[in-house]
MITIGU-914384 format. One record per residue (C-alpha): residue number from 0; residue in one letter; x, z, y. Coordinates in steps of 0.25 Angstrom, whole numbers. Each point is the difference from the previous one (the first is absolute). Layout:
! residues N
@pos NUM	code A	u X	w Z	v Y
...
! end
This chain:
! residues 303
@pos 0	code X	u -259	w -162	v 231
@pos 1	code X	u 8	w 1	v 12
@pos 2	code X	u 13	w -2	v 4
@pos 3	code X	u 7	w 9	v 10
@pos 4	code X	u 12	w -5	v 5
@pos 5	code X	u 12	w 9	v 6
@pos 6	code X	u 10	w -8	v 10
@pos 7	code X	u 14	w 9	v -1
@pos 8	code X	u 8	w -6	v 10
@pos 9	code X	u 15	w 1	v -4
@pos 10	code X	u 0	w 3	v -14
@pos 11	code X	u 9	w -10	v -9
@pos 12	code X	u 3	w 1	v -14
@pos 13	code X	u 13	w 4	v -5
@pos 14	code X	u 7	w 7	v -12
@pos 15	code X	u 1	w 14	v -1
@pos 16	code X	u 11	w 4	v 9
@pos 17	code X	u 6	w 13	v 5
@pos 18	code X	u -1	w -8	v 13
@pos 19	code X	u -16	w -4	v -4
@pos 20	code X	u -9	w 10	v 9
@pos 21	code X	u -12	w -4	v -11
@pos 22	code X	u 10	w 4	v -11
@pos 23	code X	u 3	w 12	v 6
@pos 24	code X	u -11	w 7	v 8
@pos 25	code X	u -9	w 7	v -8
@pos 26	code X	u -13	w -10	v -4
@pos 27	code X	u -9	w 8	v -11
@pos 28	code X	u -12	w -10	v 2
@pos 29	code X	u 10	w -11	v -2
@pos 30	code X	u 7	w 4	v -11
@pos 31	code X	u -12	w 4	v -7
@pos 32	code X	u -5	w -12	v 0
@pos 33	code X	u 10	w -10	v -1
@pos 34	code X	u 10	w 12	v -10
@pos 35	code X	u 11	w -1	v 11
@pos 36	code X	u 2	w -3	v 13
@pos 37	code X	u -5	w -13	v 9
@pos 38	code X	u 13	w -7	v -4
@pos 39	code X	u 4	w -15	v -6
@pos 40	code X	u 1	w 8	v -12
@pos 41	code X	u -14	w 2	v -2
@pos 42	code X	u -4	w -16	v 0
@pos 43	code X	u -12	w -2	v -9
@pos 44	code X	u -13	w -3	v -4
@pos 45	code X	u -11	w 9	v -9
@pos 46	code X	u -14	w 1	v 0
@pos 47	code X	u -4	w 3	v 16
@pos 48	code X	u 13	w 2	v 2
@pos 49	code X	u 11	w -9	v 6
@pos 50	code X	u 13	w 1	v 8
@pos 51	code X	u 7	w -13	v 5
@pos 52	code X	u 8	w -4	v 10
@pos 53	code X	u -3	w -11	v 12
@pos 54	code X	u 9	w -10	v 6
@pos 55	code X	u -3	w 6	v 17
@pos 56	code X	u 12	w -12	v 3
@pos 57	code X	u -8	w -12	v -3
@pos 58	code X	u 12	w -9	v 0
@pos 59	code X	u 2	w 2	v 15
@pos 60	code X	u 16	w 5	v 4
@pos 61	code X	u 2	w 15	v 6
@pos 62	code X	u -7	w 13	v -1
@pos 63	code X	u -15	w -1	v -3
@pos 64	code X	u -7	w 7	v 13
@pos 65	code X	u -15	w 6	v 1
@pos 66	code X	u -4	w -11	v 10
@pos 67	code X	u 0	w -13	v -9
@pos 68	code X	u -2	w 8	v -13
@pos 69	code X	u -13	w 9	v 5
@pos 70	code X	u -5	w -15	v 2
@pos 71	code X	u 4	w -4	v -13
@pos 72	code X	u -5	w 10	v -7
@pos 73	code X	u -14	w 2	v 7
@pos 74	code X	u -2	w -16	v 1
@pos 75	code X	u 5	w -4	v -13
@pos 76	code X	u 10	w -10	v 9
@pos 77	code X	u 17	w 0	v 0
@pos 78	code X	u -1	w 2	v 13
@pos 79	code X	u 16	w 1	v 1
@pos 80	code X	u 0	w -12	v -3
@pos 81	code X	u -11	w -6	v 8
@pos 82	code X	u 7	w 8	v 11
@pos 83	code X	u 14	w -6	v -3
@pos 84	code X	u 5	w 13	v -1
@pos 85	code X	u -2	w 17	v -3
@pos 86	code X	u -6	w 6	v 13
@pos 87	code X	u 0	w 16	v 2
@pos 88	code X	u -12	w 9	v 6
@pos 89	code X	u -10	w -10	v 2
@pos 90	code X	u -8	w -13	v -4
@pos 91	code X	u 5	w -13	v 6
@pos 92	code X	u -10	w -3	v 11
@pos 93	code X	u 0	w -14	v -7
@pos 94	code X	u -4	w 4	v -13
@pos 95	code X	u -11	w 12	v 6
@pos 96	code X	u -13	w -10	v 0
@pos 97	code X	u 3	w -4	v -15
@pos 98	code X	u 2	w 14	v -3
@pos 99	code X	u -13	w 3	v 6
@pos 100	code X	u -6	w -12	v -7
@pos 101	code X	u 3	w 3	v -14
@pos 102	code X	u 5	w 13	v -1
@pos 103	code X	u -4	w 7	v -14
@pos 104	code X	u -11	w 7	v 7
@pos 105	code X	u -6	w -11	v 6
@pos 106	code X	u -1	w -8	v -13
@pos 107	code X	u -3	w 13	v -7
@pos 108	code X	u -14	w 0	v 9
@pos 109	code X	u -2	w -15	v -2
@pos 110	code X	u -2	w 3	v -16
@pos 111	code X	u -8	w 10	v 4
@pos 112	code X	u 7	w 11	v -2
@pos 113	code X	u 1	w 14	v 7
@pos 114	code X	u 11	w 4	v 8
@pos 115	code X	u 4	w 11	v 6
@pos 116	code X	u 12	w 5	v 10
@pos 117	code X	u 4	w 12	v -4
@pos 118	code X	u 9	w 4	v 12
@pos 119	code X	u -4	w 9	v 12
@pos 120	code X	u 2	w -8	v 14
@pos 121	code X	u 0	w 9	v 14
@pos 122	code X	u -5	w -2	v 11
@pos 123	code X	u 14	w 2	v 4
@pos 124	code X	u 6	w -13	v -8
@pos 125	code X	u -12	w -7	v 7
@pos 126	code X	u 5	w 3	v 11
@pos 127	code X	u 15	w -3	v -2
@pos 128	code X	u -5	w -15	v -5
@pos 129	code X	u -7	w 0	v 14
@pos 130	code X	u 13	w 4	v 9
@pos 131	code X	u 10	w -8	v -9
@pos 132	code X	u 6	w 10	v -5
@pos 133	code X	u -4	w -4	v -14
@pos 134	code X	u -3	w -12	v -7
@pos 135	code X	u -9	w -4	v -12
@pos 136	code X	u 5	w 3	v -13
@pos 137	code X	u -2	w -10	v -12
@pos 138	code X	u -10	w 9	v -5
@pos 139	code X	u -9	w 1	v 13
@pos 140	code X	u 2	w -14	v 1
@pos 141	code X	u -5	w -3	v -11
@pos 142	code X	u -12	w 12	v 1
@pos 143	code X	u -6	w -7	v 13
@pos 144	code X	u 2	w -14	v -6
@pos 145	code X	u -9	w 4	v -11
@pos 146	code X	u -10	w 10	v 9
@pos 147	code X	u 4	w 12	v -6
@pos 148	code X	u -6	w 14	v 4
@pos 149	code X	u 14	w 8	v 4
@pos 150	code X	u -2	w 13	v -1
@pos 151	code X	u 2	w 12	v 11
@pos 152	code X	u 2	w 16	v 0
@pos 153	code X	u -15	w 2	v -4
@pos 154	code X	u 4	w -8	v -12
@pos 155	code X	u 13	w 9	v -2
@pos 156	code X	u -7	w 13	v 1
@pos 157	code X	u -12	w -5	v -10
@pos 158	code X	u 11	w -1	v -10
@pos 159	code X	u -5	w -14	v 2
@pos 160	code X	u 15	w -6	v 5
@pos 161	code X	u 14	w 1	v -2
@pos 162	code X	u 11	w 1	v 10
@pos 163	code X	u 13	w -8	v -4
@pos 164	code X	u 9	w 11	v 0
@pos 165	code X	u -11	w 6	v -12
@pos 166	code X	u 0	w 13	v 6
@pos 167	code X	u -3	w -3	v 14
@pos 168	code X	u 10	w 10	v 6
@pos 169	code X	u 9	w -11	v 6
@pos 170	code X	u -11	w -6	v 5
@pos 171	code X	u -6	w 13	v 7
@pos 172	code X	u 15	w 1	v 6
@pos 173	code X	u 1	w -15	v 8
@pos 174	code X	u -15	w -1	v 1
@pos 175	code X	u -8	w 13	v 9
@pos 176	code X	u -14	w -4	v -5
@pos 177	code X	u 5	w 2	v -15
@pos 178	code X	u 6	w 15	v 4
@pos 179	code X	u -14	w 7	v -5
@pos 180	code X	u 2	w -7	v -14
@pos 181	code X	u 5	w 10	v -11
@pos 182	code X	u 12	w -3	v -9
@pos 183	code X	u -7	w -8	v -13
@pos 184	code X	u 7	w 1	v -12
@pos 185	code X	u 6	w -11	v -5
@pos 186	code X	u -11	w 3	v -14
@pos 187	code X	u -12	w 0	v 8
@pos 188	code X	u 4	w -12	v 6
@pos 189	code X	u 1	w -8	v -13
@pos 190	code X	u -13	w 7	v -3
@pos 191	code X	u -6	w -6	v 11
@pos 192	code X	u 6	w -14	v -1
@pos 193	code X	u -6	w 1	v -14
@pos 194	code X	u -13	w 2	v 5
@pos 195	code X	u -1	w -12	v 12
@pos 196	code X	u 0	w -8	v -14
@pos 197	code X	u -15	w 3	v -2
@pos 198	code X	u -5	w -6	v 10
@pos 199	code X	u 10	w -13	v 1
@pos 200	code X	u 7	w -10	v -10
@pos 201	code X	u 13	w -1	v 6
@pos 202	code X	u 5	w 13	v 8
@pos 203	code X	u 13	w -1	v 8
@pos 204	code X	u 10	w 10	v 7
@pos 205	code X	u 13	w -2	v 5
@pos 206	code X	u 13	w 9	v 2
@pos 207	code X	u 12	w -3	v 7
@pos 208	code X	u 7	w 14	v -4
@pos 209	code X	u 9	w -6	v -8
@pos 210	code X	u 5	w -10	v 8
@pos 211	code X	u 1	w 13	v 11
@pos 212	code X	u 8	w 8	v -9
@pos 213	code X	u 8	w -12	v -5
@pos 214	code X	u 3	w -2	v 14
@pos 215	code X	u 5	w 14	v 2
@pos 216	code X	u -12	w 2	v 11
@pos 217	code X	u -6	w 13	v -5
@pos 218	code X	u 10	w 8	v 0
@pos 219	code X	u 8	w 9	v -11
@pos 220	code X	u -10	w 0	v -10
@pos 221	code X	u -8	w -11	v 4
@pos 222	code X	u 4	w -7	v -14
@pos 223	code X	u -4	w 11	v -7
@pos 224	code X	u -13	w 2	v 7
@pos 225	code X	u -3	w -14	v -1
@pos 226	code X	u 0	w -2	v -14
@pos 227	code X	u -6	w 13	v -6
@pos 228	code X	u -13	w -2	v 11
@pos 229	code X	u 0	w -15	v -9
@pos 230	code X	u 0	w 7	v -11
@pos 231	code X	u -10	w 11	v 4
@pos 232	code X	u -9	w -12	v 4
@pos 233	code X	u 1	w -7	v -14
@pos 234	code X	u -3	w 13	v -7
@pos 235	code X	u -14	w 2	v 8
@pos 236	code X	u -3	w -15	v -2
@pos 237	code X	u 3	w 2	v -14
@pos 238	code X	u -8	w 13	v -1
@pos 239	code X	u -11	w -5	v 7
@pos 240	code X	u -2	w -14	v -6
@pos 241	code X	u -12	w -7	v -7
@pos 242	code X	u 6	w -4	v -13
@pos 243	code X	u -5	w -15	v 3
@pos 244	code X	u 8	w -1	v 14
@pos 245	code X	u 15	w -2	v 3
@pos 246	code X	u 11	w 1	v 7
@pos 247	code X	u 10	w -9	v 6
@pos 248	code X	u 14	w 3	v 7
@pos 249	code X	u 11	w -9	v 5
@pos 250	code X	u 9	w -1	v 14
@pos 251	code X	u 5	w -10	v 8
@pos 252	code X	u 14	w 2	v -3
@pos 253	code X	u 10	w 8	v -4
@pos 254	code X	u 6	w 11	v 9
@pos 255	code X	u -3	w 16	v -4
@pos 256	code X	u 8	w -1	v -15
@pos 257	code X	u 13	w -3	v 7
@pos 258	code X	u 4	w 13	v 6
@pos 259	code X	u 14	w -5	v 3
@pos 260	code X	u -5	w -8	v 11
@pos 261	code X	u -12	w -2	v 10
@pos 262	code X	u -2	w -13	v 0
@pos 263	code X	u -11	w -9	v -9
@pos 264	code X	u 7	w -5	v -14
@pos 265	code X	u -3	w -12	v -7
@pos 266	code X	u -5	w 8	v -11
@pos 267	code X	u -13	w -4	v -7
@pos 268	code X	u -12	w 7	v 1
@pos 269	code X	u -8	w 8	v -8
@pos 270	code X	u -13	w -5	v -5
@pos 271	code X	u -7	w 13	v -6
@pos 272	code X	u -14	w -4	v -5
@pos 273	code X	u -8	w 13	v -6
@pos 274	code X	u -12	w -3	v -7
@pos 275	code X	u -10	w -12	v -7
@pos 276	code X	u 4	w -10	v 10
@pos 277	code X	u 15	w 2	v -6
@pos 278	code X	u -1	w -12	v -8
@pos 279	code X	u -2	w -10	v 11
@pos 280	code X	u 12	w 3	v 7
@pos 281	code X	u 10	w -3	v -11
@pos 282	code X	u 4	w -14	v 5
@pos 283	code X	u 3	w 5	v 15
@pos 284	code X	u 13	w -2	v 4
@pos 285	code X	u 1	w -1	v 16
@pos 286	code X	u -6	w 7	v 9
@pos 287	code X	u -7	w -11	v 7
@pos 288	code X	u -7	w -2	v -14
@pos 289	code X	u -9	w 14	v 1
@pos 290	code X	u -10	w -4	v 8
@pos 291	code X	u -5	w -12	v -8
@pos 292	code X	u 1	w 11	v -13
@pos 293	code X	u -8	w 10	v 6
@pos 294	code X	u -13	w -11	v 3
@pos 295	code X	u 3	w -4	v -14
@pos 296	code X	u 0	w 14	v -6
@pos 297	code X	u -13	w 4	v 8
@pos 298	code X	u -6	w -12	v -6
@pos 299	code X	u 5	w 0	v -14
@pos 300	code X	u -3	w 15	v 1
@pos 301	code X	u -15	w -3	v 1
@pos 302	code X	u -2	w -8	v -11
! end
């Protein structure tokens, strides 16, 4: 019974809107599943089926930013708080060592459980660690804290990976070494983010095309794009699933069902739980809660 667990960065929840992308943009997957779109609207629980909204403000003044909150949500901590404040792009380089220390995937492996990274890393990213180009994410952080395998192009091209972009032609266009790699429908790519779940207990990937798109950073039809390659992925994962497995989606903070405006929103975020572990999510309320759910579910999963 394992959990797979999709990070959309910049998806809040909000009521069906003209002005509400996930209202508007056509979502069949989506809809089928939840019988309408990914909306306020839809809040509810049914047998391996729930929709709720998370508090990504966590008592802490301003707009909620991917630096803290990835932290929060990957270490089960208000980092906001901790912090003293919401902090864009990056983790606080004060709060990095106790990401590393007790991240999810860290604790996950410490009760024995299997993990894996679903994401595709290049040789390229590597290298713009190395010149200071980049800098650690949350999730890397907390990947090489726990010592997990990250996977690379051979991974990709063994249908083995994913890119973040689900399709990998935007990572093709900024990365050379990823030109060869064909455009992956965004099906397939839910096939084979189902399919990683055979081998492991708690599978994760991560997307920041929302939060792009939100952003207005993919261009005219970014938002479009962004959301029918989510629900693309869904339908794979959905068609691909072992009926004992599940999937679990949530964000960092709002962003993408605003179209009126390019910044985050204080809008909760969705907490879209698909599958037998369904049940164990009902009393999460913020994001900094998911963690600690998911180590539970697993475990109460297995018994």
């Amino acid at each position: 019974m394992a959990i797979t667990f999709v990070f959309l960065d910049g998806i809040g929840l909000a009521p069906a809107t003209t002005d509400n992308p996930l209202a508007t943009v056509p979502m069949p997957a989506i809809h089928h599943l939840l019988g309408g779109p990914l909306t306020s609207e839809q809040i509810g629980y049914r047998d391996g089926l729930l929709l709720s909204a998370l508090d990504a403000c966590l008592g802490v003044e301003g707009l909620p930013q991917s630096g803290t909150n990835h932290v929060a949500l990957l270490a089960g901590v208000n980092a906001p708080a901790i912090h003293g404040r919401h902090q864009p792009h990056f983790p606080p380089v004060a709060l990095r060592p106790l990401l590393a220390e007790r991240s999810l995937f860290r604790r996950a492996l410490e009760q024995g459980w299997r993990v894996a990274f679903a994401n595709v890393f290049t040789a390229g990213y590597w290298q713009a660690l190395a010149t200071r180009r980049l800098r650690r994410s949350a999730s890397v952080i907390a990947a090489e804290g726990a010592g997990l395998y990250l996977r690379n192009l051979d991974d990709l091209k063994r249908g083995q990976a994913l890119s973040w972009d689900i399709s990998g032609d935007r990572l093709a266009a900024r990365d050379p070494a990823a030109a060869t790699i064909p455009f992956i429908d965004p099906h397939l790519a839910g096939e084979r983010l189902a399919s990683l779940a055979g081998d492991y207990d708690l599978v994760f990937f991560e997307s920041f095309l929302p939060d792009l798109a939100g952003h207005g950073r993919l261009g005219e039809h970014g938002v479009w794009e962004a959301l029918t390659r989510i629900d693309g992925l869904i339908a794979g994962w959905l068609h691909a699933r072992r009926p004992e497995d599940s999937l679990l989606i949530t964000s960092d903070h709002g962003n993408i069902e605003q179209a009126a405006t390019t910044t985050h929103t204080t809008a909760p975020t969705p907490l879209l739980v698909v599958g037998p572990h369904a049940g164990y999510f009902r009393h999460v309320r913020r994001i900094d809660e998911v963690a600690d759910a998911i180590l539970y579910a697993l475990a109460a999963g297995m018994l």
